[in-house]
N, C-alpha and C positions, 0 to 999 in steps of 0.2 A: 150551058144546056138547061132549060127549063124541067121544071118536075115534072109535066107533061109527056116530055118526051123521057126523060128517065122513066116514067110508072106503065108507060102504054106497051103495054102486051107481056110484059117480061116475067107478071108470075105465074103465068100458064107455062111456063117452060116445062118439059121434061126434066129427069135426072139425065139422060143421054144430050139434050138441049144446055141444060146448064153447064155437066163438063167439057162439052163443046166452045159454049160461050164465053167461058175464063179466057179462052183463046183469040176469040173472032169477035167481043165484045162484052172484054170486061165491065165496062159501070154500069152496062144494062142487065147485066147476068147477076152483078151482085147487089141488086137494088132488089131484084128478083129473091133474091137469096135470102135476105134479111127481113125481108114481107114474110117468107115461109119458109123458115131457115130448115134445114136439112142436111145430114154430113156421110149418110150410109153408102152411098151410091158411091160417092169417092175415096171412102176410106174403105172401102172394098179392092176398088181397083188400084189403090196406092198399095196396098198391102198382096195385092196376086203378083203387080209389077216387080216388086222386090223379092217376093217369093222365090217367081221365075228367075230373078237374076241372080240370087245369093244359090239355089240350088242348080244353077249350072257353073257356076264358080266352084260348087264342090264336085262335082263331077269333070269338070274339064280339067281345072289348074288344080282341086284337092283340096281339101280342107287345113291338112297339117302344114300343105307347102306355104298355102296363102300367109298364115301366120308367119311362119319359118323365114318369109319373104319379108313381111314389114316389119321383123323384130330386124333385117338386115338391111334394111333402106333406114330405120329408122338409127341406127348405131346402137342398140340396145341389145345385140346379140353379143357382142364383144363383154359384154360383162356378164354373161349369165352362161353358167356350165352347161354342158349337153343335156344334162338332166331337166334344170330346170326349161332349156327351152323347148324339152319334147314336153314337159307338163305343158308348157303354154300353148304347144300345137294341139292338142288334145283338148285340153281347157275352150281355145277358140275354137276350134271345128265344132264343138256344141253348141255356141252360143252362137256361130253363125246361120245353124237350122232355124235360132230361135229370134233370130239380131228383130225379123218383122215387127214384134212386140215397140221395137224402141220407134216405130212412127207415131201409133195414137201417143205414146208417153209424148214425145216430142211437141206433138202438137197439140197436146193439153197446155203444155208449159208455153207454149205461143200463143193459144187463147186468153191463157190467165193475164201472159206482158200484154196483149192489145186491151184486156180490160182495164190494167192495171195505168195504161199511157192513156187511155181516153177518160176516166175518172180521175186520175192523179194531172194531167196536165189539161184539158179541155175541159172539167169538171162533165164529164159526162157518162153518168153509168150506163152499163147495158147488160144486159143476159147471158150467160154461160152457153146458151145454146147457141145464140147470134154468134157468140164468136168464135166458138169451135168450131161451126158449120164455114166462115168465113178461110180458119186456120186450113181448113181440111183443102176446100178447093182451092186457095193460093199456093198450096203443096203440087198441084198437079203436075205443073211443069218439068218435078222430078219424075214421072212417068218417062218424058223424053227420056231424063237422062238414063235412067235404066233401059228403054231398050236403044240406046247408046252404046252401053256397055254390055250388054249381050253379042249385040254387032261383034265388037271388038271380043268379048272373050272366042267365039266363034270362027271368027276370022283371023284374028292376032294368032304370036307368040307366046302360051302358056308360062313357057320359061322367062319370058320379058316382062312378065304382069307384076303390074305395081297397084296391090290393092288400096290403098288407100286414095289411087289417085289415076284411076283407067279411061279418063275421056277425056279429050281436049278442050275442057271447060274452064280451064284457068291456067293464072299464069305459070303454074305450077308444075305441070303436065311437061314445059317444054326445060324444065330447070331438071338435075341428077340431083336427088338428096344426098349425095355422096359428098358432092363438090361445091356443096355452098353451106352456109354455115344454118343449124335449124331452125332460128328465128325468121331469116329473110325466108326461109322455103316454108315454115307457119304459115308465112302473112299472105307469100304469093299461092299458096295452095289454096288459102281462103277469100283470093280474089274471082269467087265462082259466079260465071255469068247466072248459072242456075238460082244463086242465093237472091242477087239482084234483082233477077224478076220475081223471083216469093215475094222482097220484100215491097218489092213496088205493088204487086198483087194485095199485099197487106192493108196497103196505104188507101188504095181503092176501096177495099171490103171494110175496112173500118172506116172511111169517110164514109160509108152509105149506110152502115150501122148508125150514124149518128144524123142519118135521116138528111148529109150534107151541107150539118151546119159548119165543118170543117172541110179544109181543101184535103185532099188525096196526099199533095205532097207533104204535105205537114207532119199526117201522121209515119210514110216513107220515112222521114227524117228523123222520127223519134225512134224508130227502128233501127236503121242507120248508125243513127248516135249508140244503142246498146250494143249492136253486133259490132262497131271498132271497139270499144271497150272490150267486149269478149275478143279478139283476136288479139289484142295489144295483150290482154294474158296471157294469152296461148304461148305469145311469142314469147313473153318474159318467162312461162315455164319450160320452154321450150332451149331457151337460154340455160337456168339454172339445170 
C-alpha cells in the first residue's frame, strides 16, 4: 500500500468515523489516528460499555454471589471460613461498581509496552499521546465483548454465571474449572479471540505510529511474545 493511499482522506474522519473504522478499516483509521491522535471519544465509550455490563451483573446475579461464585469455580473457597468469604463478598461488590477505573489504568500500561517495544527494539521513539490514543481504540473490540455479556447475563442462567469467564470467547468457556487442573484452564481461559485482535490492532496502530517504517506484524509479535510470558505466569501461579 503506498503512502498515498494510506494519507488520502483519513484525517478528516470523525470520532464516530474513527471508532467505526478500527472495524471496517484499520490501517487507514489508524494512520488517521496518529496524524491527530485522540483517545476521548473511545475511552468514553469503553468505559459506559463496562459500566452497563458490570452494573447489570449486580443487579441480576448480585454483587456478593458473583464473588461467592468465583472464590467456588476458582477452589479458593474451600480454605477460607464463612467469615472471611462474606468479607470477600462485600470487599468485591465494591470494587465491582468501581472495577471501570482498571481500563484507562490498563491501557496506560499498554501504551507505556507499545513505547517501550518500538524504542527498545525498532529504535523508535514516539509520544505518550500517539500511543495511548492507538492503546484506547485497539481496546474497542472489547465493546463487542461486553454487550456479549449483557446478552448472556439477560438471557442466561444467573445461577450458572461464571464470572470470570461469561462468553464464548475462549477456549476456556467450554472447559469446568472443577475438572481440570488450574494451570491448563489459566492458559485456555487466556486463549481469548478478544486479546487476539487487540493485539493484532496493536500491531497495526504502532506500525503507523512509526510512520510504516515497520511491518504491522512485527510489532503483533512483540506483543505476542510478552502476553505468553504473562500467561506462562499465570499458569505457574496458578500451579503453586
Amino acid at each position: 500500500m503506498t503512502d498515498e493511499k494510506i494519507n488520502s482522506g483519513k484525517g478528516d474522519l470523525s470520532a464516530a468515523g474513527r471508532c467505526f473504522g478500527v472495524f471496517t478499516d484499520p490501517v487507514g483509521t489508524f494512520s488517521a489516528i496518529v496524524r491527530r491522535p485522540d483517545f476521548w471519544p473511545p475511552l468514553v465509550i469503553l468505559i459506559l460499555a463496562w459500566i452497563a455490563l458490570s452494573e447489570l451483573m449486580a443487579s441480576k446475579v448480585g454483587t456478593q454471589a458473583i464473588v461467592r461464585r468465583a472464590l467456588e469455580l476458582s477452589g479458593r473457597a474451600s480454605s477460607l471460613t464463612p467469615e472471611q468469604i462474606q468479607k470477600a463478598a462485600e470487599q468485591g461488590g465494591v470494587f465491582l461498581h468501581i472495577s471501570f477505573l482498571k481500563i484507562p489504568i490498563f491501557l496506560i500500561i499498554i501504551a507505556a509496552i507499545g513505547m517501550m517495544i518500538l524504542k527498545a527494539v525498532f529504535g523508535i521513539p514516539i509520544g505518550f499521546k500517539k500511543a495511548f490514543s492507538v492503546a484506547v481504540y485497539a481496546d474497542l473490540p472489547f465493546v463487542i465483548a461486553d454487550i456479549l455479556g449483557i446478552v448472556v447475563i439477560v438471557f442466561g442462567d444467573p445461577a450458572a454465571f461464571n464470572p470470570p469467564n461469561f462468553i464464548p470467547a475462549n477456549v476456556g468457556f467450554f472447559l469446568s474449572p472443577l475438572n481440570v487442573s488450574r494451570p491448563l484452564y489459566t492458559i485456555a481461559t487466556s486463549l481469548n479471540f478478544f486479546s487476539f485482535w487487540f493485539m493484532g490492532l496493536l500491531g497495526i496502530g504502532f506500525a503507523a505510529t512509526a510512520g510504516r517504517k515497520i511491518r504491522p506484524r512485527s510489532v503483533f509479535f512483540c506483543f505476542l511474545g510478552l502476553w505468553v510470558i504473562w500467561v506462562l505466569l499465570k499458569a505457574g501461579l496458578a500451579a503453586i
